[in-house]
PDB file as gemmi writes it, atoms N, CA and C in Angstrom:
CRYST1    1.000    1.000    1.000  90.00  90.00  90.00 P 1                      
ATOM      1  N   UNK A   1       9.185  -9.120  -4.093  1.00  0.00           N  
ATOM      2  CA  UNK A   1       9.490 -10.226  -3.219  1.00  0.00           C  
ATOM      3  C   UNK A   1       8.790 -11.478  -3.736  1.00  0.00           C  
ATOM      4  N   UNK A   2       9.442 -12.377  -4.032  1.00  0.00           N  
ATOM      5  CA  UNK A   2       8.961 -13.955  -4.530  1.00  0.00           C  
ATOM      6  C   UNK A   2       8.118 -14.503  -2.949  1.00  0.00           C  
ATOM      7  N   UNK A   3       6.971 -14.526  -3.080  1.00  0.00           N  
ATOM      8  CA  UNK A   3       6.500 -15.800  -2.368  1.00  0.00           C  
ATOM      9  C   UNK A   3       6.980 -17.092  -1.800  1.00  0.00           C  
ATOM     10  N   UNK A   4       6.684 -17.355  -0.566  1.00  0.00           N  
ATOM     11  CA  UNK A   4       7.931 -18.707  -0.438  1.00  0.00           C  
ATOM     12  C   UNK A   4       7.153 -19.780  -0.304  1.00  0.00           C  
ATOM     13  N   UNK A   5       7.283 -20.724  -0.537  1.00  0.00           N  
ATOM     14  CA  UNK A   5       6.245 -21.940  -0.538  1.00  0.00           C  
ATOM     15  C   UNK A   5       6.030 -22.162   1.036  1.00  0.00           C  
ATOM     16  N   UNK A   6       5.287 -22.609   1.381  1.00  0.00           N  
ATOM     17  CA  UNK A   6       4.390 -22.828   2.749  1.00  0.00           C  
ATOM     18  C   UNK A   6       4.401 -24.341   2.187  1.00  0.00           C  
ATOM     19  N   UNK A   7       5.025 -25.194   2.898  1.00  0.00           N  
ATOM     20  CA  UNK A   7       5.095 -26.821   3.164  1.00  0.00           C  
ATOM     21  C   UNK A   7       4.875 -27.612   4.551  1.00  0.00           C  
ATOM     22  N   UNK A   8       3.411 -28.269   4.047  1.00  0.00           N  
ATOM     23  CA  UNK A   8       3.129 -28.765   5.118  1.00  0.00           C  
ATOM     24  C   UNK A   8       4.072 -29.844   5.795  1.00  0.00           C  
ATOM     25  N   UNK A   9       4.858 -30.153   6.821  1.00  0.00           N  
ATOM     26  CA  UNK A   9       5.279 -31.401   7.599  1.00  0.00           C  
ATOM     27  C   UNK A   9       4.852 -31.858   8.565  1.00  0.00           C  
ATOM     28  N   UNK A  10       5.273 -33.080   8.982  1.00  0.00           N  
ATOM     29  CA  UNK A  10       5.117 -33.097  10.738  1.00  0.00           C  
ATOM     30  C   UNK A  10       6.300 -33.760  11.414  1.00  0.00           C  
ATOM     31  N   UNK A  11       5.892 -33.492  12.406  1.00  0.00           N  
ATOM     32  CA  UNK A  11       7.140 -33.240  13.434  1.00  0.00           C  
ATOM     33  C   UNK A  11       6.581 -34.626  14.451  1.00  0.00           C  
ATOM     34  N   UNK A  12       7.463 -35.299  15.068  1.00  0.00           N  
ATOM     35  CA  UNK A  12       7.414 -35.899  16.585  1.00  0.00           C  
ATOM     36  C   UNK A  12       7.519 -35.217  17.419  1.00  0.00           C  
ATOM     37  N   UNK A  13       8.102 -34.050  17.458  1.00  0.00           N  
ATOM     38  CA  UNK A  13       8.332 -33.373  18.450  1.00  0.00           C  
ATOM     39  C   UNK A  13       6.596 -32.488  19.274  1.00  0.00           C  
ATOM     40  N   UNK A  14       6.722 -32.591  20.485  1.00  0.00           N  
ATOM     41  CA  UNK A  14       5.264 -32.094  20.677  1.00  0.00           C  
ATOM     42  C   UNK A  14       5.452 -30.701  21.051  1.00  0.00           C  
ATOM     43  N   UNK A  15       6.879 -30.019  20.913  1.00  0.00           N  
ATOM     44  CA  UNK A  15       6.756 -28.905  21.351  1.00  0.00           C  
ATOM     45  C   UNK A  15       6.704 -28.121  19.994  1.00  0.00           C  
ATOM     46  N   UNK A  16       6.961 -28.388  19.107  1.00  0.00           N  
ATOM     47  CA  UNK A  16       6.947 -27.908  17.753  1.00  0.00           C  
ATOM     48  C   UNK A  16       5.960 -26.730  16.722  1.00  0.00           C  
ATOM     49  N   UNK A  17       6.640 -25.495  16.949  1.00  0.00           N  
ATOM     50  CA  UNK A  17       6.176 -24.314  16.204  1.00  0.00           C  
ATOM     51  C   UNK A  17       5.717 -24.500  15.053  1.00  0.00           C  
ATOM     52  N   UNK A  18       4.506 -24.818  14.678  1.00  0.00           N  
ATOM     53  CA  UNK A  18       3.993 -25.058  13.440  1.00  0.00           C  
ATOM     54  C   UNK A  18       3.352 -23.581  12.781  1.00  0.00           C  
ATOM     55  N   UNK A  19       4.018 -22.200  13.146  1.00  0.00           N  
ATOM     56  CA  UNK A  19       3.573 -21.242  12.590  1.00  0.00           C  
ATOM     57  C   UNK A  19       4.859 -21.027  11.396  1.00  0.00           C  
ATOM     58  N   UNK A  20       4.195 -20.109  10.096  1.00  0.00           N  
ATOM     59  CA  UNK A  20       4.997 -19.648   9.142  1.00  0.00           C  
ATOM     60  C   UNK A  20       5.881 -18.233   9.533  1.00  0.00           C  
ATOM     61  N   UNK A  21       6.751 -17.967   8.875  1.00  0.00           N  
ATOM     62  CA  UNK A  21       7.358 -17.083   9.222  1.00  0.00           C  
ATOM     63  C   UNK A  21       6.455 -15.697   8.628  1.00  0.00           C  
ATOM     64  N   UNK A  22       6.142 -15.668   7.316  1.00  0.00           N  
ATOM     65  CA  UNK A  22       4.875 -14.761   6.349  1.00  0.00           C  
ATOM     66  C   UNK A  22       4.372 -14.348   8.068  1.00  0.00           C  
ATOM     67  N   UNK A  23       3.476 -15.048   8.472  1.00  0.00           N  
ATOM     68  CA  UNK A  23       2.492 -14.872   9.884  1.00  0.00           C  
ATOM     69  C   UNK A  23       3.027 -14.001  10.900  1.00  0.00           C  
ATOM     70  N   UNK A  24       4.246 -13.979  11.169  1.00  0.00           N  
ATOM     71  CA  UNK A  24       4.854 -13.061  12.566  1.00  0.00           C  
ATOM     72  C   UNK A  24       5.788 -11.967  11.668  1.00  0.00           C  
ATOM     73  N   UNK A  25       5.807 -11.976  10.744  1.00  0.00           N  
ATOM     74  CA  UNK A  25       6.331 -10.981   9.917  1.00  0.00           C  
ATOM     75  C   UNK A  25       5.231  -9.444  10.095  1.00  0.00           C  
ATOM     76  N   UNK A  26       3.546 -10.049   9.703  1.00  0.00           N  
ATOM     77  CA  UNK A  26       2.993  -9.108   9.467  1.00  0.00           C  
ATOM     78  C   UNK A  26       2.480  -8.134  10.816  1.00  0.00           C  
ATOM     79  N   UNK A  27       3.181  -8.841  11.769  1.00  0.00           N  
ATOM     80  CA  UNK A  27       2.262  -8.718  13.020  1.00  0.00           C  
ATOM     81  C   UNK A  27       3.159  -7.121  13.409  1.00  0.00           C  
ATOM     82  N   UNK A  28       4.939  -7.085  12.989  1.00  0.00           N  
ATOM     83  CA  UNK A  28       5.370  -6.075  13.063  1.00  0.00           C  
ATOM     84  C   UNK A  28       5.167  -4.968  11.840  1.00  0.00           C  
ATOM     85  N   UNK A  29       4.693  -4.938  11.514  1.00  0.00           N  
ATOM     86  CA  UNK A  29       3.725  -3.615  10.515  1.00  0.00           C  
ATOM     87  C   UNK A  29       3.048  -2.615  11.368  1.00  0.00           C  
ATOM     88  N   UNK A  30       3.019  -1.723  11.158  1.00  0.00           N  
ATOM     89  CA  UNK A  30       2.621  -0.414  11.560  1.00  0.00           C  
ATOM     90  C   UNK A  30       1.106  -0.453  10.847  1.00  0.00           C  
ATOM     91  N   UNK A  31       0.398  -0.388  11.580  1.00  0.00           N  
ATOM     92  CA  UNK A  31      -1.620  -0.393  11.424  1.00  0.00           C  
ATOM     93  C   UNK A  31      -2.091   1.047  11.526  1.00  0.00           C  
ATOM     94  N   UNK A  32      -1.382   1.360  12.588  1.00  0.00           N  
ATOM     95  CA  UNK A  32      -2.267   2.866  12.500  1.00  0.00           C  
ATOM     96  C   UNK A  32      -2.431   3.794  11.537  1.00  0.00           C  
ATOM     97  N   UNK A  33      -2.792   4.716  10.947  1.00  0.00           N  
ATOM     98  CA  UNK A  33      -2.464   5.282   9.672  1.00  0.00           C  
ATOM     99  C   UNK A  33      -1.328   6.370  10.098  1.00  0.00           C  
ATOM    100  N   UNK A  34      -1.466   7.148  11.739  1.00  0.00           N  
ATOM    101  CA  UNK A  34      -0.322   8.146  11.939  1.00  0.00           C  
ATOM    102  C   UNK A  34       1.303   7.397  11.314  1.00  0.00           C  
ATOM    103  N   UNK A  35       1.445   6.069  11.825  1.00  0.00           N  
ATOM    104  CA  UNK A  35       2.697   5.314  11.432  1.00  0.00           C  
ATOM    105  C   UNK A  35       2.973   4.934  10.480  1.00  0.00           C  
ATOM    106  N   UNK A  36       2.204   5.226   9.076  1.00  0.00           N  
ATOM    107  CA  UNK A  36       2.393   5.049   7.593  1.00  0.00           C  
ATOM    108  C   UNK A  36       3.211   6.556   7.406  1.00  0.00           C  
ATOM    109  N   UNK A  37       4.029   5.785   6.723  1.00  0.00           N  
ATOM    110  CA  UNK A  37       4.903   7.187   5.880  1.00  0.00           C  
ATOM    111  C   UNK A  37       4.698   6.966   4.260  1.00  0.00           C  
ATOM    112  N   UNK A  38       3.888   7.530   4.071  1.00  0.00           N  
ATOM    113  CA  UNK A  38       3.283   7.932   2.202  1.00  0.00           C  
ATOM    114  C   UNK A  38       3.855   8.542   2.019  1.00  0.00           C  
ATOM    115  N   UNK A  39       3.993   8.655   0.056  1.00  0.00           N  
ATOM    116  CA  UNK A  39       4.644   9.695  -0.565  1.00  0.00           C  
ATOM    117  C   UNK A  39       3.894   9.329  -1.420  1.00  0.00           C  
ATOM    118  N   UNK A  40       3.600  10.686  -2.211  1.00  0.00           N  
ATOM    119  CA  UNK A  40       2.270  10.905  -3.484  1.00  0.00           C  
ATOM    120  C   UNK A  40       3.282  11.619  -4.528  1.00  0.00           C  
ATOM    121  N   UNK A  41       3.631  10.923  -5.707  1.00  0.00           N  
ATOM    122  CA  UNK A  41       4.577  11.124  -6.863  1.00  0.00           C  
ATOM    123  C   UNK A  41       3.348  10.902  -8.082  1.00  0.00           C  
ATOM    124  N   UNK A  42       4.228  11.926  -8.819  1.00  0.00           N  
ATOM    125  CA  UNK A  42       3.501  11.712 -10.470  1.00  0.00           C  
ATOM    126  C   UNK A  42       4.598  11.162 -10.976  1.00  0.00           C  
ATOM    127  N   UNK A  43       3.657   9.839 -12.067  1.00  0.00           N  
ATOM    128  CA  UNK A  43       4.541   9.176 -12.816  1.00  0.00           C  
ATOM    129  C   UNK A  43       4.032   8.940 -14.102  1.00  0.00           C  
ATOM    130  N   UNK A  44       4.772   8.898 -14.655  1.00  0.00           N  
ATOM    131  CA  UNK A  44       5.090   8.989 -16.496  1.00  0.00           C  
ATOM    132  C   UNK A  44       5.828   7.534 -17.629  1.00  0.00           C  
ATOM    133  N   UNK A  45       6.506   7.095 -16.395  1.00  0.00           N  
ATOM    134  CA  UNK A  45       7.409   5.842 -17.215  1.00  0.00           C  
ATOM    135  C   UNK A  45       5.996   4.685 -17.567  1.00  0.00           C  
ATOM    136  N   UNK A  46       6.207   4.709 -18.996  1.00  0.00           N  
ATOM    137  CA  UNK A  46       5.548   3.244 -19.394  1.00  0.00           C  
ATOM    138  C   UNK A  46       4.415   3.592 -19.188  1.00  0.00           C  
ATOM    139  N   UNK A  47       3.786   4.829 -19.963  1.00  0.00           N  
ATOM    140  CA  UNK A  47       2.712   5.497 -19.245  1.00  0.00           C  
ATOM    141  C   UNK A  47       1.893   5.937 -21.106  1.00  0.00           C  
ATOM    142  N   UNK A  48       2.676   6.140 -22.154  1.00  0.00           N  
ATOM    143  CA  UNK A  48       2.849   6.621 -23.165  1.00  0.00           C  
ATOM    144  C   UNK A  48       2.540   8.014 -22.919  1.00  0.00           C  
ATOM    145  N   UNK A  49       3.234   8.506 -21.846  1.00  0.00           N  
ATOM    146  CA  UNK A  49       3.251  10.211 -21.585  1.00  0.00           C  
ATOM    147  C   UNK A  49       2.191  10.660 -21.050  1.00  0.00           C  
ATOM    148  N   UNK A  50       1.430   9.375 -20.683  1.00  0.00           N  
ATOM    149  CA  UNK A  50      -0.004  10.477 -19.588  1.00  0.00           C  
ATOM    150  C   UNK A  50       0.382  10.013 -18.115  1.00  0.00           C  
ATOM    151  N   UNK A  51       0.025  11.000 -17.437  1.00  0.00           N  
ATOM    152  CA  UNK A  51       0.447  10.979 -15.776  1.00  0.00           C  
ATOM    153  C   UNK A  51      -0.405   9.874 -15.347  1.00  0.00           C  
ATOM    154  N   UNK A  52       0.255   9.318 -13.850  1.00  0.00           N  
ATOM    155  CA  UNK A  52      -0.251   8.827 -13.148  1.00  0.00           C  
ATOM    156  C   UNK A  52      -0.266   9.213 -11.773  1.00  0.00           C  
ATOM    157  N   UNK A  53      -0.786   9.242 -11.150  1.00  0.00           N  
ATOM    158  CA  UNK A  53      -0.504   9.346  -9.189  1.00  0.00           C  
ATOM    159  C   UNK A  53      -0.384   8.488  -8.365  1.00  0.00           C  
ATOM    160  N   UNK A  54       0.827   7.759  -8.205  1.00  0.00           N  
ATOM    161  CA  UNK A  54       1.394   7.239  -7.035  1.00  0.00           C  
ATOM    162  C   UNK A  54       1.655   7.191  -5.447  1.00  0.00           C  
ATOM    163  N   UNK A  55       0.798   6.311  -5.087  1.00  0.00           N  
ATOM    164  CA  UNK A  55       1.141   6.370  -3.978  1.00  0.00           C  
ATOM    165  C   UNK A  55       1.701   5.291  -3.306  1.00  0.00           C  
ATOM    166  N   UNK A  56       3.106   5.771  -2.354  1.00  0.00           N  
ATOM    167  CA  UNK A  56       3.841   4.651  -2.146  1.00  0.00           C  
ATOM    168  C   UNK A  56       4.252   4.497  -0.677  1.00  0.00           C  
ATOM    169  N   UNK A  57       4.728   3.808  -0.041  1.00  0.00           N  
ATOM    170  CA  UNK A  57       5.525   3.511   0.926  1.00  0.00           C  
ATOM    171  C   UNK A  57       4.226   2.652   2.323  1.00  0.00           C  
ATOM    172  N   UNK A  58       3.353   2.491   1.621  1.00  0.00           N  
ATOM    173  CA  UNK A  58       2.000   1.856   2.483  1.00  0.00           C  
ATOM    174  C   UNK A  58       2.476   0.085   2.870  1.00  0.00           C  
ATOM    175  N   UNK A  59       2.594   0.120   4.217  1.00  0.00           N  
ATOM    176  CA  UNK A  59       2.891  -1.105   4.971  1.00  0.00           C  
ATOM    177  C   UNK A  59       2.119  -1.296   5.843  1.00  0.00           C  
ATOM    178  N   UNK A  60       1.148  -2.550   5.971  1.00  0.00           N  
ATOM    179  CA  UNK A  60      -0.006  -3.009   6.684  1.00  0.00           C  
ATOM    180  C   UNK A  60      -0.840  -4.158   6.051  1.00  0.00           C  
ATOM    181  N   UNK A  61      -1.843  -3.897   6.275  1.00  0.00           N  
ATOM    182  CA  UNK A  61      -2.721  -4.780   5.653  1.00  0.00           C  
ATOM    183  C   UNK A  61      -3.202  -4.430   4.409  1.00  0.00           C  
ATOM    184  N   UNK A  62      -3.462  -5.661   3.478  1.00  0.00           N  
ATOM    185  CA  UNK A  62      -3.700  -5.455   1.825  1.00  0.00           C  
ATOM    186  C   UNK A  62      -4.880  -5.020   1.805  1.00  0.00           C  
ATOM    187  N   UNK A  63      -5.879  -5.585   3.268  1.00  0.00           N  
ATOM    188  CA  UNK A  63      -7.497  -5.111   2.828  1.00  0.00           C  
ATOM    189  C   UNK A  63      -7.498  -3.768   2.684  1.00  0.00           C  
ATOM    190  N   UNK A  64      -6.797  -2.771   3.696  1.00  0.00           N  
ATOM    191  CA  UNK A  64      -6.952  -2.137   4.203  1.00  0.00           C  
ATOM    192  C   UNK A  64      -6.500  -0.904   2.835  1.00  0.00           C  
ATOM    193  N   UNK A  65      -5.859  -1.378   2.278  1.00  0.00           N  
ATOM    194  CA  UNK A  65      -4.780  -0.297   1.041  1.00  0.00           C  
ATOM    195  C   UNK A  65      -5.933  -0.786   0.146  1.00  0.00           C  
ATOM    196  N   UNK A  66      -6.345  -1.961  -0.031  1.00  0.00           N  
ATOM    197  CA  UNK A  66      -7.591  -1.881  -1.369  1.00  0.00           C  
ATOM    198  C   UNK A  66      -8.915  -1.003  -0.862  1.00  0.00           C  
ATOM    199  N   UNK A  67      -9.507  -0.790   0.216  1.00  0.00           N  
ATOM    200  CA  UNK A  67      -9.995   0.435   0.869  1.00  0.00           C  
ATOM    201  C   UNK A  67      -9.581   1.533   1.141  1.00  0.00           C  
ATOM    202  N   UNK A  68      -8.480   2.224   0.842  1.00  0.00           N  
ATOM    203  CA  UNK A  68      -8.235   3.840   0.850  1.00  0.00           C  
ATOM    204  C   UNK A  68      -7.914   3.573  -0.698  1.00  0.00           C  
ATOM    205  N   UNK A  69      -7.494   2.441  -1.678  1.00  0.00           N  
ATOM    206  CA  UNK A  69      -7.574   3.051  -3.435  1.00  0.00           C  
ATOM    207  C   UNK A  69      -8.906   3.377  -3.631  1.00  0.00           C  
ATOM    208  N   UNK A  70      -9.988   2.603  -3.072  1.00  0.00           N  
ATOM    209  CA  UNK A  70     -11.577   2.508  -3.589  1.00  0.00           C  
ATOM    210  C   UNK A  70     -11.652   3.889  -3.268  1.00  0.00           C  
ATOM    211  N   UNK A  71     -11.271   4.455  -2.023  1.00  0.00           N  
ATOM    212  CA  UNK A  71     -11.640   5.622  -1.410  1.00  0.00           C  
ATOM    213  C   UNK A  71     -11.302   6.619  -2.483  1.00  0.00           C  
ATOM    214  N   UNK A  72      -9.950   6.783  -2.636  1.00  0.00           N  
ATOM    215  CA  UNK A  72      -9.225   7.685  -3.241  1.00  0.00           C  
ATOM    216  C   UNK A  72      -9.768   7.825  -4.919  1.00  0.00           C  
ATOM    217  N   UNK A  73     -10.434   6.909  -5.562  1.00  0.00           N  
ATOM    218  CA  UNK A  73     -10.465   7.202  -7.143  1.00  0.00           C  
ATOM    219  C   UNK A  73     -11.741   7.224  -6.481  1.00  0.00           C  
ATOM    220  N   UNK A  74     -12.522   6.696  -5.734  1.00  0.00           N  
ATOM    221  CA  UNK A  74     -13.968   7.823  -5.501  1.00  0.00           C  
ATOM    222  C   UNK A  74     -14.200   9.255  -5.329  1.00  0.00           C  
ATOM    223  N   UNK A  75     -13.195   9.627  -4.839  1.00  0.00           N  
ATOM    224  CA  UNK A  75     -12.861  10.909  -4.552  1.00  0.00           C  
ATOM    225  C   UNK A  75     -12.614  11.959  -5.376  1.00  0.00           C  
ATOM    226  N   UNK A  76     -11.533  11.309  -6.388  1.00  0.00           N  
ATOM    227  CA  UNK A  76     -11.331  11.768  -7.562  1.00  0.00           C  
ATOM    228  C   UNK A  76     -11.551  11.615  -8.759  1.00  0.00           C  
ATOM    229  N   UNK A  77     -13.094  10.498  -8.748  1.00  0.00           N  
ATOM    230  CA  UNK A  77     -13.866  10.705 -10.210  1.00  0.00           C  
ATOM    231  C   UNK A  77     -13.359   9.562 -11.323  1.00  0.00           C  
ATOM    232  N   UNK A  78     -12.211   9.024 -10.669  1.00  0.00           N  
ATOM    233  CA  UNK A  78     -11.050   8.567 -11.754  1.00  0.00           C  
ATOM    234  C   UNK A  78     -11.100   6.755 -11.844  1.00  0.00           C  
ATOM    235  N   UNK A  79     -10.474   6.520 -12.163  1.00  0.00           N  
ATOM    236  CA  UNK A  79      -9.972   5.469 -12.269  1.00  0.00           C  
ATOM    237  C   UNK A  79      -8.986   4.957 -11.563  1.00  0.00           C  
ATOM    238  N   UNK A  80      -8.275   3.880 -11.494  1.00  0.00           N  
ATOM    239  CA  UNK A  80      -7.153   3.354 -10.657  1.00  0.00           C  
ATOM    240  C   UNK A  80      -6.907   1.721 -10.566  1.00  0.00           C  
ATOM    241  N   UNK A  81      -6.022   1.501  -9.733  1.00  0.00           N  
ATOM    242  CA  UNK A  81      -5.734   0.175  -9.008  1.00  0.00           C  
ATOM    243  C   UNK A  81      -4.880   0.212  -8.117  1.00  0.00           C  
ATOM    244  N   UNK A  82      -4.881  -0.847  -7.529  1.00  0.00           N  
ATOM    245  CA  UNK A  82      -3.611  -1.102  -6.002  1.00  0.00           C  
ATOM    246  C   UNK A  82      -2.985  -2.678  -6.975  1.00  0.00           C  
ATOM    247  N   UNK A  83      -1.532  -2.345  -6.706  1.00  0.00           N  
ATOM    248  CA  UNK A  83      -0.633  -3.246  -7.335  1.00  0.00           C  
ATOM    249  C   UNK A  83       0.627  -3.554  -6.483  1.00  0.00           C  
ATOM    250  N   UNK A  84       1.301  -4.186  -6.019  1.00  0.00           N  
ATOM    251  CA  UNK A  84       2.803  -4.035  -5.423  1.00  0.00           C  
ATOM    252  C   UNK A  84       2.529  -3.167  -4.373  1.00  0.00           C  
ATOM    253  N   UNK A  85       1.713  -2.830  -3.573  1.00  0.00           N  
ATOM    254  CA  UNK A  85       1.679  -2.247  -2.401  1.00  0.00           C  
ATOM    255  C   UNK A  85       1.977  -0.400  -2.816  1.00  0.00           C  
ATOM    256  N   UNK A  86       1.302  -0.317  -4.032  1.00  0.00           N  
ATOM    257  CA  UNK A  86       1.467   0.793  -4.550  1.00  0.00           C  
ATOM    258  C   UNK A  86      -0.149   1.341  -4.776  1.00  0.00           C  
ATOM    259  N   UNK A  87      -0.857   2.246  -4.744  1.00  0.00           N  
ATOM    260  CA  UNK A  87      -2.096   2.766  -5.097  1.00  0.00           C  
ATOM    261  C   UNK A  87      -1.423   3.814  -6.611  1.00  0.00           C  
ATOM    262  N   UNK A  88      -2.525   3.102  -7.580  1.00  0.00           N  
ATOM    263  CA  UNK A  88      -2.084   4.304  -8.757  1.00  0.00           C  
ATOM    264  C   UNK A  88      -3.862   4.936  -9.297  1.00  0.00           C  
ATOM    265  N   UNK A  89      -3.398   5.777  -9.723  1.00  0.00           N  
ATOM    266  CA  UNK A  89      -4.875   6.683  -9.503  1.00  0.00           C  
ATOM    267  C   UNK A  89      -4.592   7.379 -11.117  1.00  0.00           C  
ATOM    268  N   UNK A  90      -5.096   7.008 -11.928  1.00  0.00           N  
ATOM    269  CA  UNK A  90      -5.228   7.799 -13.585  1.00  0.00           C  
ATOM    270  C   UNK A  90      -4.932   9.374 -13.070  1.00  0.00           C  
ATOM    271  N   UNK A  91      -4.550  10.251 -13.683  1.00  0.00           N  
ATOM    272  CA  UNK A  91      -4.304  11.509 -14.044  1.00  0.00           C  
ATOM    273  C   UNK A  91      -3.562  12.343 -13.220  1.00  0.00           C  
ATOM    274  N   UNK A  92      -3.382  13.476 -12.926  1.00  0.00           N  
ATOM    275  CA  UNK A  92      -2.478  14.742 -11.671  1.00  0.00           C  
ATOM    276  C   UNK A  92      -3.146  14.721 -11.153  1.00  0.00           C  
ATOM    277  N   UNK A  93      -3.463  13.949  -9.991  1.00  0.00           N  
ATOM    278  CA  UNK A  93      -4.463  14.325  -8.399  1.00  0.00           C  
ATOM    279  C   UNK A  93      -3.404  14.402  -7.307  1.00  0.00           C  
ATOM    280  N   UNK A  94      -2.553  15.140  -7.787  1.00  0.00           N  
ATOM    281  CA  UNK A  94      -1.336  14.821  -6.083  1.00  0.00           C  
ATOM    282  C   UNK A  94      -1.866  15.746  -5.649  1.00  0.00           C  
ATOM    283  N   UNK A  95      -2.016  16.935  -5.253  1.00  0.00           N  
ATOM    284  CA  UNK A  95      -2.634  18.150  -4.557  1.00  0.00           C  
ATOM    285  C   UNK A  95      -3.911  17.302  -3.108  1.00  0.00           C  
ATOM    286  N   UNK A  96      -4.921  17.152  -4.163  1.00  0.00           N  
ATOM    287  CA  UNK A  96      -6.137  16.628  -4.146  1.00  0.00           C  
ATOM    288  C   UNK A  96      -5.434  15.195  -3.133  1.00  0.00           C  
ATOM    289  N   UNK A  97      -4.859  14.318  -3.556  1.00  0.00           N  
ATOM    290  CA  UNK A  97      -4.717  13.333  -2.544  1.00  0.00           C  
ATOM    291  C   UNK A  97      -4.063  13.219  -1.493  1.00  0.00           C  
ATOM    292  N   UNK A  98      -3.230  14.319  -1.640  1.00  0.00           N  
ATOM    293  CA  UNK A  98      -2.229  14.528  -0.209  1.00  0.00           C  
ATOM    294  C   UNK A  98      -3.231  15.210   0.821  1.00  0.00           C  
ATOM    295  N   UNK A  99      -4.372  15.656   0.209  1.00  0.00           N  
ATOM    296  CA  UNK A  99      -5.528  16.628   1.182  1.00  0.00           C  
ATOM    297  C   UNK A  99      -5.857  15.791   1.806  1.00  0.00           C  
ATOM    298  N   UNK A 100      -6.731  14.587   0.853  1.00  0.00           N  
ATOM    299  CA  UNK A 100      -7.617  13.522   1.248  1.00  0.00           C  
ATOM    300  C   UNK A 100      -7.178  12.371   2.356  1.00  0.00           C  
ATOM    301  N   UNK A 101      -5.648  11.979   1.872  1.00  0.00           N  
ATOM    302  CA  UNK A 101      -5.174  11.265   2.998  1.00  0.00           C  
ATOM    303  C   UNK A 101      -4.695  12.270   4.224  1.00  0.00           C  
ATOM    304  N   UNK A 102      -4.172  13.364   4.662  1.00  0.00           N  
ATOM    305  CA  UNK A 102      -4.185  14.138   5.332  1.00  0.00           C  
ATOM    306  C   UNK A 102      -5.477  14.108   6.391  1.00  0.00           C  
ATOM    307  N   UNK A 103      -6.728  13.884   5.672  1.00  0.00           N  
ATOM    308  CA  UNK A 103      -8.035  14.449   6.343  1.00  0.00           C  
ATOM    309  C   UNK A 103      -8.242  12.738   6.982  1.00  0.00           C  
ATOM    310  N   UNK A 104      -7.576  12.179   6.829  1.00  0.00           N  
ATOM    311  CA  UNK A 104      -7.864  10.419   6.559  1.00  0.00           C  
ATOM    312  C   UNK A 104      -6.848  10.160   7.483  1.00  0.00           C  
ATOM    313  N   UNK A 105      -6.179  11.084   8.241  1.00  0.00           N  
ATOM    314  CA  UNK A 105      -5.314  10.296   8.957  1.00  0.00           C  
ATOM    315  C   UNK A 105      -4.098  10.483   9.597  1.00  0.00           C  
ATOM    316  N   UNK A 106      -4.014  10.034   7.505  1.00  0.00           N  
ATOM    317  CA  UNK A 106      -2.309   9.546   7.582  1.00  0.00           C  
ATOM    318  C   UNK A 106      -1.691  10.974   7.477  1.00  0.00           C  
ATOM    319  N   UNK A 107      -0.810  11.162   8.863  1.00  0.00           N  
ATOM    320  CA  UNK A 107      -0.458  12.411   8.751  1.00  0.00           C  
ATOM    321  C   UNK A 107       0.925  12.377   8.119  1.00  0.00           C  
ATOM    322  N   UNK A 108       1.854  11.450   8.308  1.00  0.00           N  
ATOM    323  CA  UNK A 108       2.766  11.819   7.372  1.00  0.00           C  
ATOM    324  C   UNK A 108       3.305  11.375   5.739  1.00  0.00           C  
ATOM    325  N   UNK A 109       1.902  11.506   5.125  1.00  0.00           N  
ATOM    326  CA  UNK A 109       2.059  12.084   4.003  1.00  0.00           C  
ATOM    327  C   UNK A 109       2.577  12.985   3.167  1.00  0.00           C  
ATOM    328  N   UNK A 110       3.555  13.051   2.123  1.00  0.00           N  
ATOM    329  CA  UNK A 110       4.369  13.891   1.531  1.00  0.00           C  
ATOM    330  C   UNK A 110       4.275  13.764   0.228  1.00  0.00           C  
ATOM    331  N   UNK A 111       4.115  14.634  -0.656  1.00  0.00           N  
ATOM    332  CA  UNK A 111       4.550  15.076  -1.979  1.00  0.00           C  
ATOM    333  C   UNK A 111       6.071  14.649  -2.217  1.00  0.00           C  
ATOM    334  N   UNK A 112       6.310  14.137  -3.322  1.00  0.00           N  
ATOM    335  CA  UNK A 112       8.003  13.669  -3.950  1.00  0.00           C  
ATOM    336  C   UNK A 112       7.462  13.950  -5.022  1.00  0.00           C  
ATOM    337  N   UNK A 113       9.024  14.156  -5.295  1.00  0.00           N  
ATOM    338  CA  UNK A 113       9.173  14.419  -7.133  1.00  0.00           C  
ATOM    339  C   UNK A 113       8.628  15.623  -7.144  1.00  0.00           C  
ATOM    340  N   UNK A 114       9.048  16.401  -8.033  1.00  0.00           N  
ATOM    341  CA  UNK A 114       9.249  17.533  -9.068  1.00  0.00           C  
ATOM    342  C   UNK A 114       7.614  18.151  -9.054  1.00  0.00           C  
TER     343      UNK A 114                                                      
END                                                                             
């Protein structure tokens, strides 16, 4: 999703909604972790053939997903980053992370892919 420019104006009008749309967008997001629907995939593309662990479908707050990646490659020793609303975690930890978020919460968490 492209970013949309935020332009300041003003208005005469005194009844005038000076909120962004970005702002009431986030407010309908699902916070709780039961209302996240995750899926934990191994991935390979653009990888030069070493795995990665994906985790996807996380809608909420950005702080909040850069605190369960910190969590999650603490957990698993590893390495990682949060990118595109995606958590990727160096090596095969799907087992291991479907536990961890499980114990963390988010109950509907699922394994995809093969």
């Amino acid at each position: 999703m492209a970013k949309k420019n935020k332009r300041i104006f003003y208005s005469t009008d005194k009844e005038h909604d000076y909120s962004f749309e970005d702002e009431e967008d986030q407010d309908d997001t699902p916070s709780k972790p039961d209302k996240q629907n995750l899926r934990v995939l191994i991935d390979r593309k653009n990888r030069r053939g070493k795995e990665a662990t994906l985790v996807t479908g996380y809608k909420g707050n950005p702080q909040v997903l850069e605190e369960l990646g910190k969590l999650l490659k603490k957990k698993c020793g590893v390495g990682g980053s949060v990118k595109n609303n995606e958590i990727i975690i160096q090596g095969n930890h799907r087992d291991k992370i479907v536990d961890i978020l499980i114990k963390e919460g988010y109950t509907n968490t699922k394994k995809s892919g093969g």
